[in-house]
N, C-alpha and C positions, 0 to 999 in steps of 0.2 A: 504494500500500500504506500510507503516512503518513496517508496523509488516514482510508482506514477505520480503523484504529489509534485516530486520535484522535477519529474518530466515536463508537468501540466507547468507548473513555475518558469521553469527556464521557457517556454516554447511562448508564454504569456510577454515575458520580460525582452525577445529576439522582434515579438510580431511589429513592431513601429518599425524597426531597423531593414528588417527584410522585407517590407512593403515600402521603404524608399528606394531600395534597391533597384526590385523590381520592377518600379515606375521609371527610374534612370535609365533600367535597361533599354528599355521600350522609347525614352527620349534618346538615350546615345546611338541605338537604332534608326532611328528617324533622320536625324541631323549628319547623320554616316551617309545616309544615302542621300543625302539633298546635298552632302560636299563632291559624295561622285557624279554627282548627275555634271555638278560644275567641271569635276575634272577631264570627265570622257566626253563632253557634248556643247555643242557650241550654244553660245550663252542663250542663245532666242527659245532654243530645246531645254535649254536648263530649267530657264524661268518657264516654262510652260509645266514642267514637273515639278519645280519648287513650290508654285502655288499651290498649288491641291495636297501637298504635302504640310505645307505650315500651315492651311487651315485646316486638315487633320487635326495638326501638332495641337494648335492653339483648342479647337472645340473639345479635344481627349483630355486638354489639363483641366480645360472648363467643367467638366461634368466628375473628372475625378475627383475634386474640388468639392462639386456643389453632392455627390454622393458621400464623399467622407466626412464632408460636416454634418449633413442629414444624417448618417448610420451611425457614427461611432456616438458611443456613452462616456461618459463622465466616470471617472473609477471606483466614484460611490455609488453607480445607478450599477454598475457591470458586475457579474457573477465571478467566482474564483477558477471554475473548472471541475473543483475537488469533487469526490464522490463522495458523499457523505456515510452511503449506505455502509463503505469499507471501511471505518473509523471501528468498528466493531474488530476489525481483524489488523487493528493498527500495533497491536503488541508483539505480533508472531514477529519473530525474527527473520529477515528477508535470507532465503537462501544464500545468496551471492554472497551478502556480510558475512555472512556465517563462517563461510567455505574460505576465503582470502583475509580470514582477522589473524 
């Protein structure tokens, strides 16, 4: 029961970090391929592709935005994770400690 607790912990404590990540991905993706467009194709073709791409770029931060401030809770409205049910079998000694003390 220890061990999921502090799974459910650390994966609570990682989710802000890897959800900027993941959104940077997805911008350094973007901004990758709007500097190739400049570098293999003559500017008229460039901008013809750059457009439709920065207003992508721009309308994907706009709603990821207006969805993260809509969804996310407050850390006193938001749940732990924990199971509660397993609090009952929170004495048993986790195998693994057992086995490498």
């Amino acid at each position: 029961v220890h061990s999921v607790h502090t799974a459910v912990e650390n994966m609570r404590s990682e989710q802000k970090f890897i959800f900027t990540q993941f959104l940077m991905g997805i911008v350094s993706y973007l901004v990758a391929h709007i500097m190739q467009m400049w570098i293999y194709f003559r500017p008229r073709i460039a901008l013809t592709v750059t457009a439709p791409l920065v207003m992508f770029l721009v309308t994907m931060g706009y709603y990821v935005w207006f969805i993260v401030t809509t969804l996310i809770l407050d850390e006193s409205h938001s749940i732990t994770g924990q199971i509660d049910t397993w609090d009952a079998y929170g004495h048993i000694e986790d195998l693994d400690e057992a086995h490498y003390k």
